[in-house]
Every structure is written in structure tokens, then in C-alpha cells.
C-alpha angles and dihedrals in degrees: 000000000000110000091342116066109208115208111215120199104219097173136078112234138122118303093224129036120226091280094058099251129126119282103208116348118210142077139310138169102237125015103283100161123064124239112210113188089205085056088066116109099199140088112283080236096080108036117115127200126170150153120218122192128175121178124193151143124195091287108049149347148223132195122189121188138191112178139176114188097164103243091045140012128217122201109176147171123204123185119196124192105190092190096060092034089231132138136190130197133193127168142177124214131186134188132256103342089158095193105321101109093094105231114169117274087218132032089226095085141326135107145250145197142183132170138173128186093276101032147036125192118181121186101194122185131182103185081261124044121014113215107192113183129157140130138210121212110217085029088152126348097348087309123136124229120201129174135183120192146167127184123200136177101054096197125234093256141045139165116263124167135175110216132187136196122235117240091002102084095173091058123082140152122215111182135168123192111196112194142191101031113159120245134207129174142047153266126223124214142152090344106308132103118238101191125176124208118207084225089066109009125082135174137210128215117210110183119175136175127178160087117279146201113251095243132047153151123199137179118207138162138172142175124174116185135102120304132173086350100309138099086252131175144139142206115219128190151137141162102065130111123331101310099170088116095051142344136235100241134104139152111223108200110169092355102302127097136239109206111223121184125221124357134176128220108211112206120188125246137217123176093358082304128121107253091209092175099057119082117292125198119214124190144152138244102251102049095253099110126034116161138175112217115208102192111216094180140351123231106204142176135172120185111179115186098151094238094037111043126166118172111185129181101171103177121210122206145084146307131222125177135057151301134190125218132227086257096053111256139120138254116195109212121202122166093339101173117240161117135273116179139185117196143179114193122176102188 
């Protein structure tokens, strides 16, 4: 595909061959290869498996997490008011849960459920609908937080990639981002009803398994809403892992995907300093996608514990530009709500 070629995996197979490395790296657009959590060769300690939903329409936002990382797990809640330009973050960690959380083994059904002494999350899916519902006692200032929310209309096509890690043969990443799911529900804080119509409010499965290397820096940015007429989105990334055989991005316009190759987030800069809150403009190598991002808020978060390190600076707002289609034709963006992120982790 122009001067990037893309490597599509067209066959069903495993993920990973009997010395835990990857099988085929490269993209698809559903999860054809299998992953298979006995075929890893590394240590328990650094496999991470989670599964990432955020749910929104123009006016706010929720984000719910279960995560096993092998060493830790992570179970979180975000609320985002675009409209006061507020957010609010709590999570949950435990120690050393090394795999037995139960998270699918596939995104294509399965369930899941967590629960502390102060919280329960549950991620149910039955091949067909997702019902996520939960709540967390002391979410902000002694306030409780509940949700309940089903997403429909899983669409013909998502973004899967295999990535692998040079130098490192035992580390992979396999990820799939599944946009433009229709939402319908609500979430309950301080008060005040959150509630989410399938006509305006969308949510985004990200769903990742792997190894990874200890360092690492990725861009990555979504949206998923109406645009020009169409249930259009778009998952954007890049830095991550070794990605010569396929890129991360892809256009989803009425449920099936357009494959584009590189693109490159601009953030603005100010002493020498990332400006993440002034207008970014985001495009890709081969003149099919160029975008203005206006930031609304930004949802930050530095941990600095010398040897575990995660710097976050996951930007909330909305797009405005164009982006051309495999066929050919246009689709005319104009304050399409979403997310464009830059993050270092060491872990």
C-alpha cells in the first residue's frame, strides 16, 4: 500500500508457534489467529491481558478497566464531563494475580468479573450484546459511582494487529480495537444521570494480550460517532513495538475498515515542553487523513516509582478534517468526539 506495504493475515491459525513466538505478525480485520495463554514462553510475571472500554457521546464520557498484568492487576473507572471540562479517575490494584483473573481468551465472547471490598466491575458478553455494569463505593470524595451498559451492533469489521518486538522473540503484543458499538444506558454519580442512547452514544473495545518489552512510548488516538452521514470512526497509533510488517490504523465507515499506513500526531510544543491543550494536527503519509484536534481536557497521570514509571497524557476533544476511503471516497469530519493520547510506561 503505497510506500508502506501493509501485511494482511488472511488465514485462521494459532497466534503463537510452540516456542512462543509469533506466528505471522501483521493486521486483520477480526481476530483470526488464536491466542493461547499455555503457548507463552515467558515468565507469568509479564503477561498482560486486559480489556479497555470507553463509552461517550459529545457531552461525557465513561471508561471502565480489568486488567491482569501478572504482577499486578488494575481494575478502574474514569468519568469525563466535557462540558466542565472536569475528570475524574479511581482505580483498584492487587498484587500478584499471575493469570488467574479469567479474562476471555477471546473478545468474541466470554465474561468477566472483579470485585474488592468496596467495588465490583463485570464485563459480560454473550457473542451478541455486552452488558457491563458495576459500581465503586469512595469513587471520589466518599461518592458512589454505578453504571449499567449494554453495546450492540458489533460492526463487520475491527483493527487487529500482531505485533512483535525486535530483539526481544518471546514479547509480543496482540491487540484488537473494536469501534463504533452502540451504547445504551447510564451511569450514576454525585447526584447526576449519565445516560447513553444508542442514536448519539458509542463505545470502543480495546482488548490486548501480550509480553512486552520493559520500555516503551506509544501514540494512539480514536473517535467513533457519525460523520458526513455515516457510523464513522478510526483507530490511530504508532510507536509501539516493531510495526514494518502493518500498521495500527484503520477508517471504519458502516462497519468495514480502510487500512491506511503511517501517520504522525503533531503536538504542539511550548519551552521545549509538549503543549498537549492547543490544536494538534494529526495526518498520514499517503494524503488520505488529515485532521485538526481541538483538546477539551486532558486526562493526565504521572507515577514515578524509579523502576516503574508511566507517564499519560490521554487528551479528550474533537476532530475536524478529512479522510479518504479505500474506495475512494470522502468523508468530511467535523467535531467528531475522541481521544488522542500520548503515553511512557516503564513496567
Amino acid at each position: 500500500m503505497g510506500s508502506n506495504p501493509q501485511h494482511r493475515i488472511t488465514k485462521a491459525g494459532p497466534l503463537l508457534d510452540e516456542n512462543g513466538r509469533l506466528t505471522e505478525p501483521g493486521y486483520a480485520t477480526s481476530l483470526l489467529l488464536q491466542y493461547d495463554r499455555s503457548r507463552i514462553a515467558a515468565s507469568v510475571l509479564r503477561i498482560k491481558k486486559w480489556d479497555y472500554y470507553y463509552i461517550g457521546n459529545d457531552h461525557y464520557r465513561l471508561a471502565l478497566t480489568i486488567a491482569d498484568n501478572g504482577y499486578m492487576g488494575l481494575d478502574s473507572i474514569s468519568l469525563l464531563n466535557f462540558e466542565k471540562r472536569t475528570e475524574r479517575t479511581t482505580s483498584r490494584m492487587c498484587i500478584l494475580p499471575l493469570g488467574h483473573r479469567g479474562l476471555p481468551a477471546t473478545s468474541e465472547r466470554g465474561d468477566i468479573s472483579v470485585k474488592g471490598k468496596d467495588y465490583a466491575l463485570s464485563f459480560l458478553n454473550d457473542g451478541s450484546v455486552r452488558h457491563l455494569s458495576g459500581y465503586m463505593d469512595n469513587f471520589v470524595d466518599g461518592k458512589t459511582i454505578r453504571f449499567d451498559i449494554t453495546l450492540t451492533g458489533t460492526p463487520k469489521d475491527s483493527m487487529v494487529i500482531a505485533t512483535p518486538f525486535a530483539g526481544k522473540p518471546k514479547a509480543f503484543y496482540y491487540n484488537q480495537k473494536i469501534n463504533c458499538l452502540r451504547a445504551e444506558g447510564k451511569a450514576e454519580f454525585d447526584g447526576k444521570e449519565y445516560a447513553f442512547s444508542p442514536d448519539s452514544a458509542f463505545g470502543v473495545l480495546d482488548w490486548g494480550r501480550g509480553v512486552w518489552t520493559y520500555e516503551n512510548t506509544w501514540y494512539w488516538g480514536s473517535a467513533s460517532g457519525l460523520a458526513d452521514g455515516h457510523v464513522f470512526g478510526f483507530n490511530l497509533g504508532y510507536g509501539f513495538g516493531d510495526t514494518s510488517a502493518a500498521s495500527e490504523n484503520m477508517l471504519f465507515c458502516d462497519g468495514v475498515a480502510s487500512k491506511l499506513g503511517r501517520v504522525r500526531f503533531d503536538i504542539p510544543m511550548a519551552g521545549g515542553r509538549e503543549d498537549y491543550l492547543k490544536p494538534w494536527h494529526i495526518g498520514d503519509d499517503e494524503g488520505r487523513l488529515s485532521l485538526e484536534f481541538a483538546p477539551i481536557l486532558d486526562r493526565s497521570a504521572c507515577m514515578d516509582f524509579k523502576l516503574l514509571i508511566s507517564d499519560q497524557h490521554q487528551v479528550f476533544g474533537r476532530f475536524s478534517g478529512m479522510a479518504v476511503l479505500n474506495d475512494g471516497q470522502s468523508v468530511a469530519i467535523k467535531d467528531l468526539t475522541g481521544f488522542a493520547e500520548k503515553v511512557h510506561n516503564k513496567w
